[in-house]
Structures are given as structure tokens and as C-alpha cells.
N, C-alpha and C positions, 0 to 999 in steps of 0.2 A: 663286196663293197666297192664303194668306185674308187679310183686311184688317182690321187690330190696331183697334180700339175707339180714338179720337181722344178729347182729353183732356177734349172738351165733351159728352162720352157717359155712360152712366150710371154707370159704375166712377168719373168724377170726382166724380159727383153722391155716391154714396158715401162718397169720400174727404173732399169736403167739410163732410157732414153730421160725419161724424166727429173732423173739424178743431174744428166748431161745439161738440160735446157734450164733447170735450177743455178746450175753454176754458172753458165753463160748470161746470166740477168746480175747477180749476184757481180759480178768481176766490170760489167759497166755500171752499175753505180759506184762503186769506189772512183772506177776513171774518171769519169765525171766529177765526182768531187774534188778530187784535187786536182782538176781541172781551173775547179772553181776559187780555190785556195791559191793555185799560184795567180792564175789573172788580177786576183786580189791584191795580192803583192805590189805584181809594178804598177796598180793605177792607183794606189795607196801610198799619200808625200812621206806618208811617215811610216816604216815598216814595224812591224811588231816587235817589242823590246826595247823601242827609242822612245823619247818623247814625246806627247800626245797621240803613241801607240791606238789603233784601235784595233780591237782583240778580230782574229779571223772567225767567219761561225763554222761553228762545229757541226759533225754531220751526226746526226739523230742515229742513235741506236734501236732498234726492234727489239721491244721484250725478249726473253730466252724463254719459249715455251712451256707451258705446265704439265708437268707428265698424265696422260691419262690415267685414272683411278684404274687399280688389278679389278677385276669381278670379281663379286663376294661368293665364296662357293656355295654352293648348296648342299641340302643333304642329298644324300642317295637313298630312295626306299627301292624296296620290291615284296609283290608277296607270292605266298605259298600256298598251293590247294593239297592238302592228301585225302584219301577218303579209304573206304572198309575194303573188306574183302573183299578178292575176283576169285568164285567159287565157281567155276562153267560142269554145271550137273550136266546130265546127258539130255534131262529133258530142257536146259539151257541151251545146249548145240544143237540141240534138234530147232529149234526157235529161231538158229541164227543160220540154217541152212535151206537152200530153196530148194524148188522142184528138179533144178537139174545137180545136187549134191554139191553146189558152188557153198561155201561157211563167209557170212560178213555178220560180226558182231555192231558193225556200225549202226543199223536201224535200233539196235535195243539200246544204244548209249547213246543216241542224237539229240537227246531232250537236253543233255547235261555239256555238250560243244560250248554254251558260252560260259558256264561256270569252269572250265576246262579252258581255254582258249582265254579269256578273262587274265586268269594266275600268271605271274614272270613265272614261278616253278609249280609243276604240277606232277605230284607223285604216289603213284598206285602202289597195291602191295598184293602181290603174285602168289595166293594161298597153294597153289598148285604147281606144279612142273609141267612142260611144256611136253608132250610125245615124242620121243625120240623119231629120227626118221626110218619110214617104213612099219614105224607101230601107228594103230588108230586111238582115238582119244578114250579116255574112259573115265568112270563112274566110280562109287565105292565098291569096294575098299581102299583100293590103288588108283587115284587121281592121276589125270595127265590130260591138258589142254589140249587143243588143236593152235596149230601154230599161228592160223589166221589172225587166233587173241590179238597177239603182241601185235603183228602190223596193223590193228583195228584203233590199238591205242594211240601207238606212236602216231597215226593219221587223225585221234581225234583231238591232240594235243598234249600228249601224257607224254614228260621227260625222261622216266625212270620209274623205276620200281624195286619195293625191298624184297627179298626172295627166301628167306628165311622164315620156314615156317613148318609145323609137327608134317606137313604130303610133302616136305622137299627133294627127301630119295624114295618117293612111293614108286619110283622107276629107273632106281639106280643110281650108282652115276651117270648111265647116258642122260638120264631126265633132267639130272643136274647140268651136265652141257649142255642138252638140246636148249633148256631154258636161257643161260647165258648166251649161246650164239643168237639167239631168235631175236634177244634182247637187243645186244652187239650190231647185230645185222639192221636191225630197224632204228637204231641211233640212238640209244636209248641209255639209260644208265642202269644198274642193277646193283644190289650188296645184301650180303647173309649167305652168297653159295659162290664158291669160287673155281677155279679151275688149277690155282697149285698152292701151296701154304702162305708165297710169296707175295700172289692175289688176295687172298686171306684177308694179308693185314693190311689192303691199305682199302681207305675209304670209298664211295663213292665222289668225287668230285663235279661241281656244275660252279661256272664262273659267270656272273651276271655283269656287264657293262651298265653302270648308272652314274651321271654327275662324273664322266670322265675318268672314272677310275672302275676297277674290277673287285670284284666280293665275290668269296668265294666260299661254299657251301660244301658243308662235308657232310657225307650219309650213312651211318651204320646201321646194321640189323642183326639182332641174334635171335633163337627161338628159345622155348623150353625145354624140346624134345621133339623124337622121329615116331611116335607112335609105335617105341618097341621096336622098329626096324632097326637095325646094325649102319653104323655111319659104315661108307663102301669102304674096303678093308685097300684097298689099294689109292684111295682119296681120302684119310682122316683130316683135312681141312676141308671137305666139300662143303661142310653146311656151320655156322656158326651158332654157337651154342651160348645160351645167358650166361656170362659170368663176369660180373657188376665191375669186378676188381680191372679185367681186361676191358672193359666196355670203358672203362673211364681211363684207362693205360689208351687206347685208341684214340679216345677224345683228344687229352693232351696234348700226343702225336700229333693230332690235325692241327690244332691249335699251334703249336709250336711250326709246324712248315706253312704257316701262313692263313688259314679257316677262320674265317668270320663269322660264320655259324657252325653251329652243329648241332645236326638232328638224330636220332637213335630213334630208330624203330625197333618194337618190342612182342613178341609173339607171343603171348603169355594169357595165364588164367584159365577160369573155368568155362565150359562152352554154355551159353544157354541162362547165363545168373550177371547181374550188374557187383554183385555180391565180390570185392577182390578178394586177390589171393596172398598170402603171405610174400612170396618170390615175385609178384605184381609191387609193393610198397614197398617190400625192402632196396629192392635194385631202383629202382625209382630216386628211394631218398638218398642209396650213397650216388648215385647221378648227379642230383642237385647240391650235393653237400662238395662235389668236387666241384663246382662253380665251373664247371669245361663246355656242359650240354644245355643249350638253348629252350630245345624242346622235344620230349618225348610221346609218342604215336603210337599206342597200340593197336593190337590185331588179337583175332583167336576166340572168341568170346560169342561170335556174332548177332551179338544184341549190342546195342548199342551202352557203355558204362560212361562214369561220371570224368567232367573236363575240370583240372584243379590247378591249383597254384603251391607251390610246395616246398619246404626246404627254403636252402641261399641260391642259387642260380649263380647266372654270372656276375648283373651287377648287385647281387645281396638281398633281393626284392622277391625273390621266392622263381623257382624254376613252373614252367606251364608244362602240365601232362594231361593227354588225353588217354587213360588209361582201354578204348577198346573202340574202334569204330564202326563196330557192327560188320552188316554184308553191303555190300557195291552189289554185285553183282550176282546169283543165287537162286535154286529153287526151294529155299525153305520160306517156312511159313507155320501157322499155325497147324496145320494140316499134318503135319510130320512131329514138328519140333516145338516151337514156341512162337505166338503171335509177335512177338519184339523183332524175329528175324529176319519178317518182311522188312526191315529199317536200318540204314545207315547214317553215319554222321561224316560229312565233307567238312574239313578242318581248314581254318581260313587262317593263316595269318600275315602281318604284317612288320617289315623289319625296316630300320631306318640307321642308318649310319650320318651324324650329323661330321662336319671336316673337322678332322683331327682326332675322331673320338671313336669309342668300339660301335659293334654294330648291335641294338639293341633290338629287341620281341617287342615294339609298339602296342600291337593292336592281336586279338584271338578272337574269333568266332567262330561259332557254329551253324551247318546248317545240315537238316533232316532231308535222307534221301529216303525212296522206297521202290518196291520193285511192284509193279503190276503184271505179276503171271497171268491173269488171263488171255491179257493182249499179246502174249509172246514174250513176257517177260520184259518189257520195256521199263529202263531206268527213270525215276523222274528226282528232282530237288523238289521238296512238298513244299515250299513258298508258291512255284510255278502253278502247281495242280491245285493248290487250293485259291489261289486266282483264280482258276478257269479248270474247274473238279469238270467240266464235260472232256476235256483231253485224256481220261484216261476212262478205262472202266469199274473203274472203285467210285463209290457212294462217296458225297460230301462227308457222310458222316463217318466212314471208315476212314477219309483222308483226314478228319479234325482228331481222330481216336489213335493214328498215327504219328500224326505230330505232335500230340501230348507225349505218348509215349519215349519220343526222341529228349523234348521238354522235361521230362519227368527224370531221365536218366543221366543227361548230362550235368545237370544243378545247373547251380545261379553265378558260379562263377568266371561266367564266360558268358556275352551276349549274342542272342542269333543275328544273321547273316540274312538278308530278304531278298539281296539282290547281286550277281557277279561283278566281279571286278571287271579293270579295266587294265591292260598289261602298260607298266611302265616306261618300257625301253624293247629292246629286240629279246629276244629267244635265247637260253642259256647255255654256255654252251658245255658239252658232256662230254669231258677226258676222260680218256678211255682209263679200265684199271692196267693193273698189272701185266696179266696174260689174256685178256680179250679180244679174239683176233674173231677175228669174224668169229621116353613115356610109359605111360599107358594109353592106349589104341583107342581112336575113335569110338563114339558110341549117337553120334547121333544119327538121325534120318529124315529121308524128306521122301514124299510120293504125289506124282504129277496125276492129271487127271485119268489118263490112261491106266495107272495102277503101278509104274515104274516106282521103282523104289533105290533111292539115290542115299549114300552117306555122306556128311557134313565131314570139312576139317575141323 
């Protein structure tokens, strides 16, 4: 940022001078007036106080100025994009890799830069671990990204990401570092896998600048489970685990050291069914019933489930849950798994803090993503594509058969989203955590044209 002119700089020097030349006017008209005062005297027979007195004139006073009005503050908004799962199958990296083995995830996510770019925060949610270094990425059973991911995001506008989810140690705890430094490294923020207990517990942090003052945004993540893998016996805080009672012990926390929001992201439910789960509503409603969490974001599911309103929230009006945002990013589809999993849901909301007051959930929308495998897997927002259905190569009518489906699953109590935002202020900024220095086992599948045969988180 640039650096204001301090008050022993020339703008003082100015101000000064002009202090100086103020007084200098100011000290002759007084002289002058009783200049004028005494000549009065002696050429007046009669001086003031005697007989036939006549009174000397007075020298005119200047108004005393009227203080400028303070400015009325304003509120402060900002909003928030999150969206589904980043599931990179193998025939996903294969799509994002050229001829000479260089991996850019960029071309399959360029459609969604302004809905991304649009959001003050924008936060993805990391179904996989990153490859440790000197391993290659891989497929089912045991996920592990290629680490391009992360810088693909961070450069397309993605602030952070929850990391908490059943593939979190499908690679150990190296997978669980790799993914945290990857994160760390690209400026990013992360929460649900940590690197010591200490890390653990403390949230994600992003501080937004709006209307002169900072808001600041706290980020939790816990999952359901590791798919039966063993949390690493020498890291029992690597990965955070649902349990409603610490998730709202966390919330508090944030709250209490200063959070004006707070978001929980939730890993949870069944793969494949809009259908919740028990451990989905229950931890949901003691969430809203502590009035601590703003809004909760789920994962896991990837199909897209229902967006609702729930409980007491914070100010008493019912807490906002997206209970499952389908896939971002993925080779499933009907072909494998289920026709729903070509689709995700980009979660829009908006917050406002009026002066003096908490910071409230405004506004929520939704909007329907989908993935077009045949073109290499390119992301699109189905607003976009069904504008102009020649930009992909899906049928008008499989793009209209699509966005019912998104329609169908989220309900009525949240409006769709047509068009991206536009960002409010600058860029948020990502406090680092603590130490960041630089189940039952899957069952689903997917298979690309080739005949690859890929498992789902």
C-alpha cells in the first residue's frame, strides 16, 4: 500500500506556512482598529463617558465557525463463494496434463475465474491430500493430488480451503503435510488437518477491510471418518473429527477472541443420496441452537442435497445450512456412479455489518455447477452454458436436465444466483495458523472412456 506523507513532510510545511500568513492578517487588523479608536478620541470635544459622549464603534466580530458534520458510517458488506468437492481422478490429471507432462488444472477451471474472482472470500474444499514429495498422484483406493492443484487455485482466486475429509490420511501423515505446506506455500488458508494439537485448535482466520474497519472470519472443518484407516499413531490431531459438542467449544472460542463470522464446514453423509443422515441434522441443529455459527457447508455426498434454514442461529432467525455441495471438480457421472454427480452447487453468500451492530448472513444463494468430461473435463456455472449451451459439448437439453437437478435438490429455501459478483474491497487477508510454516471405506466408482476405473471419496 502506499505510504501517507507523515506530518514532518511537506503538506506540514504548507500547512504551516499558512498558519504563519493567517496570523500575520489577523494581528493588522486589530492594529488598525485601534488605530482607529484612538484617533477618535482626540478629534472627539467630548470623550467617551463625559457629557454628550459619543460611543466609539466597535470592531465587528466573524462568526466562530460551524463544525463540519462527522460522516455517517456505513455498513460494511462482503461476500463468500464456497463450492463442492476437488476430487482430481486420474483421468482428471490426465486432462490437466500436456504433451510434454507439464499438469495446469487452469484450462478445466477458467470458465468459473469470474465467479471466483467476483467473491471478497472464496473457499474450496480439498476431498484429497496433496502427494507427498517424490510420490506421484494417484487414484482409488488411496487418493493424493498432484501439487499443481493448490497453485492452480490459489492463481485462480481460491483463498483457502477445508481439508478435512474420510482421503485425509489416504497417504499418511506425509499427505497430511504435504497438503498443509502446498496450501501454506501458495498463501492460502486451510483447517480440518493440522500439523500439532496446538494447530488443532485454532481456526482458520481471513480479515476483510470494508467501511474502515476489519471483520474477521473464522473457519472450521471436521469429517465423519477416515475410511477405516488409523488416524497416524504419532499425529492423533492430524485430521479433525465431527463432534458437535467441540465444534461449538471452537466456535465460541472464535467468537470470544474477536470473529464476526463463523463458518463450519462439515464432511458428512451418505455418498450418492440427497437422503440425510442422522450425524448430518443432528450436529447441524446443536450448531444453530449454540447461536455461535453463521453458516454451515457441506461435503461428501457428491450430489448435490438440500440448502435450509434452521434452528436459532445467531441473531434467533434460524442458522443457513447447505448440507452437501456435490463435486467441483471430478470424473463421476452417471457412467460409474450416479447422474447427480456430474453437478455441483457454488454457495453465494452475503454478509453485512451495519456501525455498531454484529455482523449478519444477508443474503444466500445458489448456483448449479457441472463438469463436462468429454471436453477434458472442464468446469462450467450452468447459468453460463445454458446462455450459450454451444460452449460446451453437452446438449441444451442435458444442460436444462442438469440444472433441474441442482433445482430439485437444493429446495426453495434459498434463491439461485445468475450472475457473479463483484468484490467489494481488496483481498482478505490469510493469518497463518498455529504451526504453518511453509468409517466405513469407500464404495464408489467412476470409469473414463478409456476403461480406467477410478474410486470416489
Amino acid at each position: 500500500m502506499p505510504r501517507h506523507a507523515s506530518d514532518d513532510g511537506p503538506h506540514s510545511s504548507r500547512r504551516g506556512r499558512r498558519r504563519l500568513l493567517l496570523g500575520v492578517g489577523a494581528s493588522s487588523v486589530v492594529a488598525a482598529a485601534l488605530a482607529t479608536i484612538a484617533l477618535s478620541t482626540v478629534l472627539e470635544p467630548d470623550a467617551p463617558g463625559s457629557a454628550g459622549a459619543t460611543p466609539a464603534a466597535e470592531v465587528p466580530s466573524s462568526p466562530a465557525p460551524s463544525p463540519s458534520p462527522s460522516p455517517t458510517p456505513s455498513p460494511a458488506v462482503f461476500s463468500l463463494v464456497a463450492a463442492g468437492d476437488l476430487l482430481p481422478h486420474n483421468p482428471v490429471v490426465r486432462s490437466a496434463t500436456d504433451g510434454d507432462g507439464a499438469i495446469d488444472f487452469g484450462p478445466l477451471l477458467a470458465a468459473l475465474d469470474p465467479w471466483v474472482q467476483g467473491a471478497d472470500l472464496a473457499l474450496c474444499h480439498m476431498e484429497v491430500p496433496v502427494a507427498p514429495k517424490g510420490s506421484a498422484p494417484s487414484g482409488y483406493p488411496l487418493f493424493a493430488a498432484p501439487s499443481e492443484l493448490v497453485g492452480d487455485l490459489a492463481e485462480q482466486g481460491w483463498d483457502g480451503c477445508s481439508t478435512a475429509s474420510n482421503h485425509s490420511v489416504d497417504r499418511g501423515y506425509d499427505g497430511v503435510r504435504a497438503t498443509i505446506r502446498a496450501l501454506a506455500d501458495a498463501g492460502m488458508g486451510y483447517v480440518g488437518t493440522a500439523e500439532s494439537a496446538e494447530e488443532r485448535d485454532e481456526p482458520q482466520l481471513y480479515v476483510l477491510e470494508r467501511a474502515e474497519r476489519e471483520l474477521t472470519v473464522a473457519h472450521l472443518s471436521a469429517t465423519y471418518g477416515l475410511n477405516g484407516l488409523p488416524m497416524p499413531a504419532d499425529a492423533p490431531w492430524a485430521v479433525d473429527l465431527i463432534d458437535a459438542d467441540r465444534l461449538v467449544e471452537q466456535a465460541r472460542a472464535a467468537r470470544d477472541d474477536g470473529a464476526d463470522v463463523v463458518l463450519v464446514s462439515l464432511h458428512a453423509g451418505v455418498e450418492y443420496t440427497e437422503t440425510l443422515t442422522e450425524q448430518q441434522t443432528d450436529v447441524v441443529e446443536k450448531l444453530a441452537a449454540s447461536t455461535q455459527v453463521d453458516l454451515v457447508i457441506g461435503h461428501h455426498a457428491h450430489v448435490p442435497q438440500s440448502i435450509d434454514r434452521v434452528g436459532d442461529g445467531p441473531q434467533g432467525d434460524g442458522m443457513w445450512v447447505a448440507y452437501g455441495l456435490g463435486n467441483l471438480l471430478s470424473n463421476q457421472s452417471s457412467a460409474c456412479c450416479d447422474v447427480r454427480t456430474s453437478n455441483g452447487v457454488m454457495l453465494s453468500a452475503t454478509f453485512t455489518q451495519e456501525p455498531e451492530e454484529e455482523t449478519v448472513l444477508t443474503d444466500l444463494r445458489w448456483t448449479g455447477t457441472t463438469v463436462d468430461i468429454p471436453a477434458g473435463h472442464r468446469v462450467h456455472a450452468l447459468p453460463d452454458v445454458l446462455d450459450d449451451t454451444g460452449s460446451t459439448t453437452l446438449s441444451a437439453d442435458d444442460l436444462e436436465a442438469r440444472q433441474q437437478r441442482v433445482a430439485d435438490a437444493v429446495g426453495h429455501a434459498a434463491k439461485q444466483r445468475k450472475s457473479p459478483a463483484e468484490p467489494t474491497g481488496p483481498a482478505p487477508e490469510v493469518l497463518p495458523r498455529q504451526d504453518s510454516a511453509g468409517g466405513s471405506g469407500s464404495t464408489e466408482r467412476d470409469t473414463d472412456s478409456t476403461g480406467d476405473t477410478d474410486s470416489t471419496g
